[in-house]
C-alpha positions as CSV (number, residue, x, y, z in Angstrom):
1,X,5.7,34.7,-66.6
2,X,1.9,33.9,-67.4
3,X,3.9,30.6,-69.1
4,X,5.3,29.8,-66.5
5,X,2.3,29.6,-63.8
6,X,0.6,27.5,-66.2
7,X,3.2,25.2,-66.0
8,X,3.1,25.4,-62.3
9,X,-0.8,25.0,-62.4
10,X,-1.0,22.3,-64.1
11,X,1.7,20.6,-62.6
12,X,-0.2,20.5,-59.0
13,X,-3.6,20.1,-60.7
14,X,-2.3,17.0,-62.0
15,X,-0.1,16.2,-58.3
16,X,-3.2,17.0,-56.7
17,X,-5.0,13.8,-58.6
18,X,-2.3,11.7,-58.1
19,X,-1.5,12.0,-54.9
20,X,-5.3,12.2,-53.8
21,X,-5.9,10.4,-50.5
22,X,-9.7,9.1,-50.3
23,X,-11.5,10.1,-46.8
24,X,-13.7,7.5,-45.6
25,X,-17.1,9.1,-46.4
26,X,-18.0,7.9,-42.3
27,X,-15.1,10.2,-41.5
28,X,-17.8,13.5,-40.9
29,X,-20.5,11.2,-39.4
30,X,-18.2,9.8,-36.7
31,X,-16.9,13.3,-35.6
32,X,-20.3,14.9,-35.7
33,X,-21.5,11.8,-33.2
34,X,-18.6,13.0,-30.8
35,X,-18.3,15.5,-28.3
36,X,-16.7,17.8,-30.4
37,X,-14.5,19.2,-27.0
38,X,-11.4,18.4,-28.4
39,X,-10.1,17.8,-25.1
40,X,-7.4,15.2,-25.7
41,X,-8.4,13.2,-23.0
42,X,-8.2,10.0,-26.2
43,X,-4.5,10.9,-26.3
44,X,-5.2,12.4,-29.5
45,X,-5.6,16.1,-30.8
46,X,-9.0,16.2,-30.7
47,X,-12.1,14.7,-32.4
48,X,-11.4,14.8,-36.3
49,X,-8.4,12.7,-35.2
50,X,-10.3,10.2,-32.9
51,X,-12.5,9.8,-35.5
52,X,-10.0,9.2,-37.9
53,X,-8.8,6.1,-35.1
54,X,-11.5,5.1,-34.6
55,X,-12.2,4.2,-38.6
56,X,-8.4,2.7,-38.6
57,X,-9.4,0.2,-35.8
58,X,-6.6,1.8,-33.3
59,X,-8.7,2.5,-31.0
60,X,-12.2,1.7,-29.6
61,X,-15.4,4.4,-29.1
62,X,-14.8,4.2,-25.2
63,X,-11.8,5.8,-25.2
64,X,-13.7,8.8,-25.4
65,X,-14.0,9.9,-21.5
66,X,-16.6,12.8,-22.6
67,X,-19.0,10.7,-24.6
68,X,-22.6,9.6,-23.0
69,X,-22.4,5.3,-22.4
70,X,-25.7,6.2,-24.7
71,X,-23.3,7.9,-27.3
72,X,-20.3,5.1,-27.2
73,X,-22.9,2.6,-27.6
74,X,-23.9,4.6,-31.4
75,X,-21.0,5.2,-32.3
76,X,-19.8,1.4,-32.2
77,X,-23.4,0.3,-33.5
78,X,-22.6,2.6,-36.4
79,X,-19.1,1.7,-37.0
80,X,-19.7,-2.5,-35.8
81,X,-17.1,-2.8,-33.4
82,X,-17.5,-4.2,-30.0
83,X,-17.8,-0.2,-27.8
84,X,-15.1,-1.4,-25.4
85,X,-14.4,-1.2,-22.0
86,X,-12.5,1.9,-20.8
87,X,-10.9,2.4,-17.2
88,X,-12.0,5.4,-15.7
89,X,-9.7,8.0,-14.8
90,X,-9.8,11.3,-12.2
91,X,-7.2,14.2,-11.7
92,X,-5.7,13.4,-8.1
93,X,-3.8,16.3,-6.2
94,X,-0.9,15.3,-4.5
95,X,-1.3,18.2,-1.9
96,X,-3.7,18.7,1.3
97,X,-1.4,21.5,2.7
98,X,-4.2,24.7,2.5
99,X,-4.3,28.1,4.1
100,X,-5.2,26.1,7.6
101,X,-2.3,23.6,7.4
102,X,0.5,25.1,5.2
103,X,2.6,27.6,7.4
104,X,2.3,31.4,5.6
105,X,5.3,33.7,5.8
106,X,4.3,36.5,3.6
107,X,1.2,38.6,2.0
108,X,1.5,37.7,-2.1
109,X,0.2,40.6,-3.9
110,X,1.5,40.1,-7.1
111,X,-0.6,38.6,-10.1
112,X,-3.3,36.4,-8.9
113,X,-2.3,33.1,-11.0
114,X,-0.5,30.6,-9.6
115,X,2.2,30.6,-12.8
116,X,3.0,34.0,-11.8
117,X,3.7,33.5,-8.2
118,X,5.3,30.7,-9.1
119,X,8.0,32.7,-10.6
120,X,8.5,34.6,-7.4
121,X,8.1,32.1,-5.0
122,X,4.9,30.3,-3.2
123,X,2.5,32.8,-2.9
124,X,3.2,33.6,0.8
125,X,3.6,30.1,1.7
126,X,6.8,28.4,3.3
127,X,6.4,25.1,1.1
128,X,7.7,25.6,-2.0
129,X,6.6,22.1,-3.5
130,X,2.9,22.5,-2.9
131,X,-0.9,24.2,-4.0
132,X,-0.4,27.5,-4.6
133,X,-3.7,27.4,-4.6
134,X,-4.9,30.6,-7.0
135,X,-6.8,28.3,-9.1
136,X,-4.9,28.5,-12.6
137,X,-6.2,24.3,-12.7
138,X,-10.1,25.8,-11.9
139,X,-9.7,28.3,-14.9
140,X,-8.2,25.4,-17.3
141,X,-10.4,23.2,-16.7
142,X,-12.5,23.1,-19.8
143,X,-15.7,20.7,-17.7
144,X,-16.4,22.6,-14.5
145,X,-15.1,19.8,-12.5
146,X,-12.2,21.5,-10.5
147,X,-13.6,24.5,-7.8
148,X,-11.5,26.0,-5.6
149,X,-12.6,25.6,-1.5
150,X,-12.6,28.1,1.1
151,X,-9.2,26.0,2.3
152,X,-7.3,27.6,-1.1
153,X,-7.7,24.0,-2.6
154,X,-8.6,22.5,-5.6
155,X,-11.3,19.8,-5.5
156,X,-12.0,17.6,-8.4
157,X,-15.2,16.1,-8.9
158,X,-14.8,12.6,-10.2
159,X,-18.0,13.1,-11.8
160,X,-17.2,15.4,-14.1
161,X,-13.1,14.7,-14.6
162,X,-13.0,13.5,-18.3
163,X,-8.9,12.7,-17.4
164,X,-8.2,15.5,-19.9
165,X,-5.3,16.4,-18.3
166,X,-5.5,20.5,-18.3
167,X,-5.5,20.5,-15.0
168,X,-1.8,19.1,-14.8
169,X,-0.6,21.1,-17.3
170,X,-2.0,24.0,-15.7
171,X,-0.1,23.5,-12.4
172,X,3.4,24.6,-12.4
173,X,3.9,22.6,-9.2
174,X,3.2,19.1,-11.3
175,X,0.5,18.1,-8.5
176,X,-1.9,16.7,-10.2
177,X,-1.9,13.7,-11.4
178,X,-4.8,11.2,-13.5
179,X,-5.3,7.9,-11.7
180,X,-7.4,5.7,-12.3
181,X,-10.9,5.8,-10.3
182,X,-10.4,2.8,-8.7
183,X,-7.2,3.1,-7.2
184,X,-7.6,4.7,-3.6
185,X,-4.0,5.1,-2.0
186,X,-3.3,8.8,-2.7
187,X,-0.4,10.6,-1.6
188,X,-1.5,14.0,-0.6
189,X,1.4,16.0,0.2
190,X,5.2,16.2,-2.5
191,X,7.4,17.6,0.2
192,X,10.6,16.0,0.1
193,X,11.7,16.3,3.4
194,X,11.8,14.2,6.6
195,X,10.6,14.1,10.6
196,X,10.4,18.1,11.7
197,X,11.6,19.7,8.6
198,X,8.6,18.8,6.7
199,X,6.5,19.2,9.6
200,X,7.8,23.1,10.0
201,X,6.7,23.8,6.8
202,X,2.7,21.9,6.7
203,X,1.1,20.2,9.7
204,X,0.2,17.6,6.7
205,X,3.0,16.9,5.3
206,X,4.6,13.5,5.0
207,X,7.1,13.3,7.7
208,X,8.9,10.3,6.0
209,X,8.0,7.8,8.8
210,X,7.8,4.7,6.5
211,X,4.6,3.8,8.1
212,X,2.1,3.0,5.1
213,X,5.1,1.2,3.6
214,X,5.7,-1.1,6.2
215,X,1.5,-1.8,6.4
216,X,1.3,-2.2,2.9
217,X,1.4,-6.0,1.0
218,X,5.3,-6.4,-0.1
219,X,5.7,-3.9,-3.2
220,X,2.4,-1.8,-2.9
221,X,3.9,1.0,-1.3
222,X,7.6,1.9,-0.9
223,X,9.5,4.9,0.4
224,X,11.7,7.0,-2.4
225,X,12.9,11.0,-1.6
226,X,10.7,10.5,2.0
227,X,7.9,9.8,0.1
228,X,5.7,7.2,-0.3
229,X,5.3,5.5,-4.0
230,X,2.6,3.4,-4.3
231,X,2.4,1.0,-7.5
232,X,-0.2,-1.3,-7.7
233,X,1.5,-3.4,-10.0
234,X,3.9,-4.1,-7.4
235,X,1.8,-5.6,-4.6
236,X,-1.7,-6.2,-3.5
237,X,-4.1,-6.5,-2.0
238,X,-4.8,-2.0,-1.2
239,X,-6.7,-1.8,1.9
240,X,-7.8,1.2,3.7
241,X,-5.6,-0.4,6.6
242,X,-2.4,0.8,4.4
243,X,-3.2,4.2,5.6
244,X,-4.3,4.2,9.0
245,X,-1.3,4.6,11.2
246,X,-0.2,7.6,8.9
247,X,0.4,10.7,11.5
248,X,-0.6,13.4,9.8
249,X,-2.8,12.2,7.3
250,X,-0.6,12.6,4.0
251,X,-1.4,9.1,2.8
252,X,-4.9,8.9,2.7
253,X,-7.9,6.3,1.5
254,X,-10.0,8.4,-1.1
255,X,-13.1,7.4,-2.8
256,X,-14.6,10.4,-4.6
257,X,-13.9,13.5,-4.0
258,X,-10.8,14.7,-2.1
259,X,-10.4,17.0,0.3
260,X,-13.6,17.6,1.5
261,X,-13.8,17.3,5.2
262,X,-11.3,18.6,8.5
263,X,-10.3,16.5,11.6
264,X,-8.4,16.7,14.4
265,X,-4.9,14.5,14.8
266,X,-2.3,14.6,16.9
267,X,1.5,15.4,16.1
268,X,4.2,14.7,18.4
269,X,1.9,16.0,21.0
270,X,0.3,18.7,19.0
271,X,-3.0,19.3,17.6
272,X,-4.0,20.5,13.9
273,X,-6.3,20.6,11.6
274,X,-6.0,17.3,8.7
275,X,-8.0,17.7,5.4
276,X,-9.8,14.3,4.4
């Protein structure tokens, strides 16, 4: 038996040399210069493996969201490639419908996460396609950029978003979404219902009126499941002008932070409450 884990021994000592794959020496230097948050916000599974890019010439040092423009800039001087330019992203809900606007039908008391009420329902409220609004996407995310507001809403900050995406993962409603920071159009509600149907359920919601689509440059905005898709591929130019004759305010022109002020509109003759 001793025999025969010598054999073995040897026989990986001597696979071990052969099959030997050289690190670039840089390898620990790069890593140490990132964030080390091993976010994923690259697209890869954290630092060691951006690094590892980084040295294979896949992929440039502003693909990093988290690093400093200081830090990006060291990173490339140290490696000599050009830093790149990267488009800033933000995490986008596609929801406005809070406590004030989404119709309640029932007292949750069951465990205060929104994966759990999930399972059970919407938390008290009639819409079962938007926030929950317990804040499982405030406890995920890793950069203190997502704080729940006394609506039962999310808001991101743009400002501290790194597009790492654990706020869309978090969500078992699939309503957040990263865009990039310089497109504006945002759908804020993912009810899939027309006229007074989606109306009965949130005084936000899109009623499926085609508006914004017919406003909108051919192929900027179109209308798919009664709500608005907006692909800025398709069309151009995006003005806030897209959004103006929306009724409720579920289409609406952002820049910055979402969801951070209340006004009155008027529905089919009724007045609520519309969160900017």
């Amino acid at each position: 038996m001793a025999g025969l884990g010598l054999v073995f021994g040897v026989v990986l000592a001597v696979a071990s040399r052969l099959l030997k794959v050289e690190e670039d020496p840089r390898l620990d230097m790069v890593e140490e210069a990132l964030p080390g948050s091993n976010c994923g916000a690259c697209g890869l599974p954290g630092c060691r493996a951006f690094a590892e890019a980084l040295l294979a010439g896949t992929t440039s040092p502003s693909g990093c969201s988290v690093s400093s423009p200081e830090a990006i800039d060291a990173i490339a001087d140290m490696l000599g490639v050009d830093a790149g330019v990267a488009v800033a992203r933000v995490a986008r809900l596609h929801c406005a419908g809070g406590r004030a606007q989404a119709v309640q039908v029932a007292d949750y008391q069951g465990v205060e996460t929104c994966a759990g009420a999930a399972l059970v329902g919407a938390a008290g409220k009639s819409c079962t396609w938007g926030c929950i609004g317990l804040g499982d996407c405030e406890v995920a995310c890793s950069f203190g950029a997502i704080t729940m507001n006394d609506n039962g809403l999310p808001v991101v900050a743009p400002a501290l978003c790194t597009a790492c995406g654990d706020c869309v993962t978090a969500c078992p409603r699939d309503l957040f979404e990263l865009l990039p920071a310089d497109q504006h159009i945002i759908v804020q509600c993912s009810v899939p219902l027309a006229g007074e149907e989606a109306l009965a359920l949130c005084t936000v919601a899109c009623d499926a009126c085609g508006r914004c689509a017919q406003d909108a440059p051919p192929g900027l905005i179109t209308m798919v499941g009664n709500l608005p898709v907006v692909d800025y591929s398709g069309g151009g130019p995006a003005t806030p002008m897209v959004v103006q004759r929306c009724p409720t305010g579920a289409i609406r022109w952002v820049e910055g932070e979402q969801l951070q002020e209340q006004r009155p509109v008027e529905v089919a003759g009724r007045s609520h409450a519309t969160v900017g």
